[in-house]
C-alpha positions, 0 to 999 in steps of 0.5 A: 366362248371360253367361259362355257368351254373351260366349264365344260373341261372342269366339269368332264375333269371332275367326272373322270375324277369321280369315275376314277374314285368310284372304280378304286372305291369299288375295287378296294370294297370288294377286295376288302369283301373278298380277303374277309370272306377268304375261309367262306370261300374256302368252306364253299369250294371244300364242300363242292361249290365251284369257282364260276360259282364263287366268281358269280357270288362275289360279282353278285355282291358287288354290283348289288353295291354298284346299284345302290349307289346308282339309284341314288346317285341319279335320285342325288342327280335329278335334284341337283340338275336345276343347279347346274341346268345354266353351266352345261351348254346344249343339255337338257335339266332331264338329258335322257341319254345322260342318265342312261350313259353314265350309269351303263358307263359307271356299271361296266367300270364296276363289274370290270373293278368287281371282277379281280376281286371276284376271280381271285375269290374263285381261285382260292384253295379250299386246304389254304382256306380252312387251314386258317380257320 
């Protein structure tokens, strides 16, 4: 019986590790996003956009990104599920309530990781923006 746990512990090990990567790749692709879109955001505010606005932009970006990649993750996941159908105990190759937690579980972390990003976009001021330019 402690084959199948320490499998288990090294499998919820590396999703939480995947999990971890994922909202600091998030956070640090929308932040890149966001830093370079500074002067756009700052012409947007000049010309009369405001900040929930730009707040619903960038989150907009970010979490078309976050389905992408999750349409492929679970396309990636349902080839692979045969392979690792004989190292989960209890969990069907095709778990229904596994694919659709993880990747509600994953889109929340993404619009939490989305939203600093996104608020400080809001927050810009348009002198500062166009200052730059």
């Amino acid at each position: 019986m402690s084959q199948p746990r320490f499998v288990t512990f090294l499998l919820a090990l590396f999703a939480g590790t995947a999990l971890t990567l994922a909202a600091i790749g998030i956070y640090g692709t929308i932040s890149l996003l966001v830093a370079e879109g500074t002067q756009e955001m700052g012409i947007r505010l000049a010309l009369g956009a405001n900040p929930p606005a730009i707040l619903k932009l960038v989150l907009g970006q970010g979490m078309i990104l976050t389905a992408v990649g999750l349409v492929i993750g679970l396309v990636g996941a349902a080839i692979l599920t045969r392979t690792l159908s004989g190292l989960i105990y209890g969990v069907g190759t095709l778990d229904p309530l596994t694919f659709i937690a993880v990747p509600a579980l994953l889109s929340v972390v993404a619009l939490l990781a989305c939203f600093l990003p996104a608020r400080r976009a809001a927050a810009v001021d348009p002198n500062v923006a166009l200052r730059h330019l």
